[in-house]
SETI-478809 format. One record per residue: chain; residue in three letters; x, y, z of N, C-alpha, C, O, CB in turn; residue number from 1. Coordinates in Angstrom, 1 decimal, always signed. Glycine has a CB too. Example, Ala and Ser with C-alpha at 12.3 -4.5 7.8 and 13.67 -1.06 7.14 Angstrom:
residues 2
 ch  aa  neast nnorth    nup caeast canorth   caup  ceast cnorth    cup  oeast onorth    oup cbeast cbnorth   cbup   i
  A ALA  +13.2   -5.7   +7.8  +12.3    -4.5   +7.8  +13.2   -3.3   +7.8  +14.2   -3.3   +8.5  +11.3    -4.5   +9.0   1
  A SER  +12.8   -2.2   +7.1  +13.7    -1.1   +7.1  +12.9   +0.0   +7.9  +13.4   +1.1   +8.0  +14.1    -0.6   +5.7   2
***
This chain:
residues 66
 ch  aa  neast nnorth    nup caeast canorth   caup  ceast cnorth    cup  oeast onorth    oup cbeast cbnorth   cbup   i
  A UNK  -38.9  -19.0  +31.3  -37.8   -18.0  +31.1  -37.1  -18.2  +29.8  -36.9  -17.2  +29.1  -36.8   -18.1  +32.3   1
  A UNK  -36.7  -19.5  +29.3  -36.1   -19.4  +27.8  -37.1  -19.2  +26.9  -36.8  -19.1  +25.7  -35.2   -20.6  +27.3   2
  A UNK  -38.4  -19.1  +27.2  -39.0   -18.8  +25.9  -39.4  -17.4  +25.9  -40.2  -17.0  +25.2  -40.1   -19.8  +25.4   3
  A UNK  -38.7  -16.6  +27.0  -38.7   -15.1  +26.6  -37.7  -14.6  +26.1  -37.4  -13.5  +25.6  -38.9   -14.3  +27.5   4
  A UNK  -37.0  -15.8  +26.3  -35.4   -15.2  +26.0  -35.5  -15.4  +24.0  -35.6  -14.5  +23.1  -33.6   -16.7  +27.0   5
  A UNK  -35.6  -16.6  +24.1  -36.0   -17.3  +22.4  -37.3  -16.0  +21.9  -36.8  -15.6  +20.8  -37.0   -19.5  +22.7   6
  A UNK  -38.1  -15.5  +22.0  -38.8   -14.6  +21.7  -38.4  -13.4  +21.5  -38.7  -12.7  +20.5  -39.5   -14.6  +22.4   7
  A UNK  -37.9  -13.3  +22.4  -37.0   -11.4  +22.2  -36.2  -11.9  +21.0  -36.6  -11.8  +19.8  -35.5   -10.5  +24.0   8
  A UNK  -35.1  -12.5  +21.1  -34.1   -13.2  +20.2  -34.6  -13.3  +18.7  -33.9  -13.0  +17.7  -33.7   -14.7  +20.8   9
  A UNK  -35.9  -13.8  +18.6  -36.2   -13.9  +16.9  -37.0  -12.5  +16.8  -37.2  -12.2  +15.6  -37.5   -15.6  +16.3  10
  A UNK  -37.4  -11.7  +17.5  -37.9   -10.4  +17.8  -37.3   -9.7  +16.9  -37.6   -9.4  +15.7  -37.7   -10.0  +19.0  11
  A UNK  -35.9   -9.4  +18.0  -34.8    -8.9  +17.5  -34.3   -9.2  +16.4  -34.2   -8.3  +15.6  -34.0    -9.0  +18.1  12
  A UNK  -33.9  -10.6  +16.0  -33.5   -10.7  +14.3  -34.6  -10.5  +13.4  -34.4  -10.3  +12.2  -32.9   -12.1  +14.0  13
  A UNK  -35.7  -10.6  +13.7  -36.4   -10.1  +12.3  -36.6   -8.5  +12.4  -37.0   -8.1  +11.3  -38.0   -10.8  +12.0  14
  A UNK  -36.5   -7.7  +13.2  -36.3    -6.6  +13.6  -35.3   -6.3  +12.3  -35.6   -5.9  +11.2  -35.8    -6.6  +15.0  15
  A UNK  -33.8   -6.7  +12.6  -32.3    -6.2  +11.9  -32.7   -6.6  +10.1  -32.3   -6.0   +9.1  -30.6    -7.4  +12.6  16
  A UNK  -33.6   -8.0  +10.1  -33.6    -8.3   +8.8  -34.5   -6.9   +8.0  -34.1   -6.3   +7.1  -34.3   -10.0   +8.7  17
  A UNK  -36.0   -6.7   +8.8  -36.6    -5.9   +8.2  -35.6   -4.6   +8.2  -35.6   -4.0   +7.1  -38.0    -5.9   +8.8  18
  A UNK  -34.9   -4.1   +8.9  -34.0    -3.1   +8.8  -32.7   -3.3   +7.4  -32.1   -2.5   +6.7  -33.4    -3.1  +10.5  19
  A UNK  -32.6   -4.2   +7.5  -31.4    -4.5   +5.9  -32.3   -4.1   +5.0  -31.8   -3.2   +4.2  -30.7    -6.4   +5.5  20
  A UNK  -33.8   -4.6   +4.6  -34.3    -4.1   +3.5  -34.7   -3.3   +2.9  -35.1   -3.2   +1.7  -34.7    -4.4   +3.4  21
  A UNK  -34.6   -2.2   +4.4  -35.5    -0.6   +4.3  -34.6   +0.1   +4.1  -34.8   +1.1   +3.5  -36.4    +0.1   +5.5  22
  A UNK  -33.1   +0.0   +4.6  -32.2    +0.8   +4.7  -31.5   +1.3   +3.3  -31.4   +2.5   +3.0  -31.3    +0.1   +5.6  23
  A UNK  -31.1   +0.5   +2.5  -30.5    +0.0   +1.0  -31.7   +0.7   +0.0  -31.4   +1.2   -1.1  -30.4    -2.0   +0.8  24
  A UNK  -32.7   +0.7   +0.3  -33.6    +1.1   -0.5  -33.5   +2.5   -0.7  -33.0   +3.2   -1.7  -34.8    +0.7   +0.0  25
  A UNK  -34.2   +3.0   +0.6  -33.7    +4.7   +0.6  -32.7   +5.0   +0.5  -32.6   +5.9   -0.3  -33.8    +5.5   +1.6  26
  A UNK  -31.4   +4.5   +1.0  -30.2    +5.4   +0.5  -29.6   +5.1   -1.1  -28.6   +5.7   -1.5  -29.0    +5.1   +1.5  27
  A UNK  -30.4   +4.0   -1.9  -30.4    +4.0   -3.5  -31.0   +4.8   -4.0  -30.4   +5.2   -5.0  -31.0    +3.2   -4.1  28
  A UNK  -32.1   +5.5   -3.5  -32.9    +6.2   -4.1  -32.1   +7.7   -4.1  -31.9   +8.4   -5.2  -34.3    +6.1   -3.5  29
  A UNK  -31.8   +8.0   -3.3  -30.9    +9.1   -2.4  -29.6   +9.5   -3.6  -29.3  +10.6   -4.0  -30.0    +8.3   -0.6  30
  A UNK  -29.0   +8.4   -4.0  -27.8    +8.2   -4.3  -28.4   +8.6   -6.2  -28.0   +9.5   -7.0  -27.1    +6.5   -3.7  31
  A UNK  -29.3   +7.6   -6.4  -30.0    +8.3   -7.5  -30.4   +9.4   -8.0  -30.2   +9.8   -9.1  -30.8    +8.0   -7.6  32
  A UNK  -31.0  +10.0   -6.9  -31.9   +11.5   -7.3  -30.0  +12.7   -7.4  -30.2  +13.9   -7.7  -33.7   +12.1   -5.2  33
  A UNK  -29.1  +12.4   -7.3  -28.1   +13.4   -6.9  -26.9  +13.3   -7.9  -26.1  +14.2   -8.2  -27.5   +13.2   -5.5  34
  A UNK  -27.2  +12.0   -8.4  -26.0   +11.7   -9.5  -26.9  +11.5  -10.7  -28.1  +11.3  -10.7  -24.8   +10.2   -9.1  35
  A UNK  -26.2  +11.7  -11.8  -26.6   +11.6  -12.9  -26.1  +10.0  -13.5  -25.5   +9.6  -12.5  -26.2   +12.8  -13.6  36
  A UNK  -26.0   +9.0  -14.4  -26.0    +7.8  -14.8  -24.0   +8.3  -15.4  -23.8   +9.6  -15.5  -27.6    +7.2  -16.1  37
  A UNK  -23.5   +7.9  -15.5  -22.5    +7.7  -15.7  -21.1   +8.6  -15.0  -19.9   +8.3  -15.2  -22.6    +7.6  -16.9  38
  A UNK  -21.7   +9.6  -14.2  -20.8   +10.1  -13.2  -20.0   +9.4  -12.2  -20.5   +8.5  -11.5  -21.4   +10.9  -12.7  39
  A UNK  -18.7   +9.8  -12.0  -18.2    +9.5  -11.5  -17.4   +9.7  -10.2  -16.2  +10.0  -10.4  -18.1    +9.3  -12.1  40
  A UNK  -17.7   +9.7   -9.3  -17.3   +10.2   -7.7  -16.4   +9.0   -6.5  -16.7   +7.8   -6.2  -19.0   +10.7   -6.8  41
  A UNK  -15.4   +9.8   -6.2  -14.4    +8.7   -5.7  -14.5   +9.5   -4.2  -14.3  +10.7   -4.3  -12.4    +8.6   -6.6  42
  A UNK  -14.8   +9.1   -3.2  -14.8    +9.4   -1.4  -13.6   +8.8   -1.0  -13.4   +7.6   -1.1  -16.1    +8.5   -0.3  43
  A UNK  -12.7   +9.8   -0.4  -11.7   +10.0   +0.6  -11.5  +10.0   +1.8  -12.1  +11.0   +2.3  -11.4   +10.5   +0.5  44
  A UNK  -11.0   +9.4   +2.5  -11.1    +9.5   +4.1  -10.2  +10.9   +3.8   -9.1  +10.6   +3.3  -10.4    +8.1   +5.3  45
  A UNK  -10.5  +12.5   +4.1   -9.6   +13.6   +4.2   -8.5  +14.0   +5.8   -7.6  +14.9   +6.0  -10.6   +14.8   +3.9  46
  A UNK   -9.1  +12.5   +6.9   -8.0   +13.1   +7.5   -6.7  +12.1   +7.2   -6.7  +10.9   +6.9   -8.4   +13.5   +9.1  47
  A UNK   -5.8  +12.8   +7.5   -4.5   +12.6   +7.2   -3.9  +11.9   +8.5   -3.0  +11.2   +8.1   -3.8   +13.8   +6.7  48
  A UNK   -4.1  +11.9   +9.4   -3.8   +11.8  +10.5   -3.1  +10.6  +11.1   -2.1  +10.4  +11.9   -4.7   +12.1  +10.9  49
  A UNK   -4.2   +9.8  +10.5   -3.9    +8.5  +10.5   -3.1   +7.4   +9.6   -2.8   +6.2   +9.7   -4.8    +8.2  +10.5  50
  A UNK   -2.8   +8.4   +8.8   -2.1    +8.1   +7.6   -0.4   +7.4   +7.8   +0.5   +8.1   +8.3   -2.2    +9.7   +6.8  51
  A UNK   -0.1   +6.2   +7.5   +1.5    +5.7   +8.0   +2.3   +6.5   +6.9   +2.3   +5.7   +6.0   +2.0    +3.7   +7.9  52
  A UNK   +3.0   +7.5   +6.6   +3.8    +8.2   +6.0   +5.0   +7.2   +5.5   +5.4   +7.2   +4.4   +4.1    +9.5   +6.9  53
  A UNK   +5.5   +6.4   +6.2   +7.0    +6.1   +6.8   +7.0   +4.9   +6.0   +6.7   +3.8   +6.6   +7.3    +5.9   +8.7  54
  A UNK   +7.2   +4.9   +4.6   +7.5    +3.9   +3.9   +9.1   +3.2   +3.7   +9.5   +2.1   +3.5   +6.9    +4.4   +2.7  55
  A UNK   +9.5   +4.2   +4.0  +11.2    +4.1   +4.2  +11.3   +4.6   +2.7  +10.4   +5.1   +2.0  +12.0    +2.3   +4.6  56
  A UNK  +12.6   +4.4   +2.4  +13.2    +5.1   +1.0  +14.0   +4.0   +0.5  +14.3   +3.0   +1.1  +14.2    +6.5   +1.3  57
  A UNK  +14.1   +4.3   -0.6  +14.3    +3.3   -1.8  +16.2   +3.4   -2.0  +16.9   +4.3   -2.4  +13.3    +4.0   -3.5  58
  A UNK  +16.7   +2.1   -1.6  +18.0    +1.9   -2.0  +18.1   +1.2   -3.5  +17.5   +0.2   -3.8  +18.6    +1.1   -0.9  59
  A UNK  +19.1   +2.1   -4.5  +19.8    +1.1   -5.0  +20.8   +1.0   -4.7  +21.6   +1.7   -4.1  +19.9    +1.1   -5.8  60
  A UNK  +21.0   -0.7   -5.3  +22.4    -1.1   -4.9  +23.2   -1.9   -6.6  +22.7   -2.0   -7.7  +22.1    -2.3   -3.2  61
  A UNK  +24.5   -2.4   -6.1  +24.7    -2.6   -7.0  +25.7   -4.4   -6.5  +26.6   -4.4   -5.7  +25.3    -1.2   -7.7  62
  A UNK  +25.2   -5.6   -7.2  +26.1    -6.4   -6.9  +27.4   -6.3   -6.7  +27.9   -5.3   -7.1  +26.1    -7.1   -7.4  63
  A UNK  +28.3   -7.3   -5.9  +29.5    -7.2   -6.2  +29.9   -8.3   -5.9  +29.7   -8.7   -4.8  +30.2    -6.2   -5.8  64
  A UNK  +30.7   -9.1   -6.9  +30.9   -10.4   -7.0  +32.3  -10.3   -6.5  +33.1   -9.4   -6.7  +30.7   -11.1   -8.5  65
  A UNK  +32.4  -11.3   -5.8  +33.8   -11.6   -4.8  +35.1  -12.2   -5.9  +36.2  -12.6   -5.5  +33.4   -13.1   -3.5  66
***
């Protein structure tokens, strides 16, 4: 029984490893064929929703020596 368990287990991780190598590849290439070499593109999360607004507001003040 543990050496099915141990079997699935290195299965599975060389599974995810061969998956890290294939993944990065194509979506370089992807990312290549659409942009041109020195463009520049900044991604935004657009919803707002989640957003904490509620920074509070800015006091000045002014010492006052006793």
């Amino acid at each position: 029984m543990r050496d099915v368990f141990y079997t699935i287990v290195v299965v599975w991780v060389v599974i995810q490893i061969y998956k890290s190598f294939v993944r990065p590849k194509s979506n370089q290439t992807q990312r290549n064929t659409t942009r041109q070499e020195g463009d520049v593109t900044i991604n935004t999360n657009t919803n707002n929703n989640n957003r904490n607004n509620d920074q509070g507001e800015y006091v000045d003040f002014e010492e006052i020596k006793d």
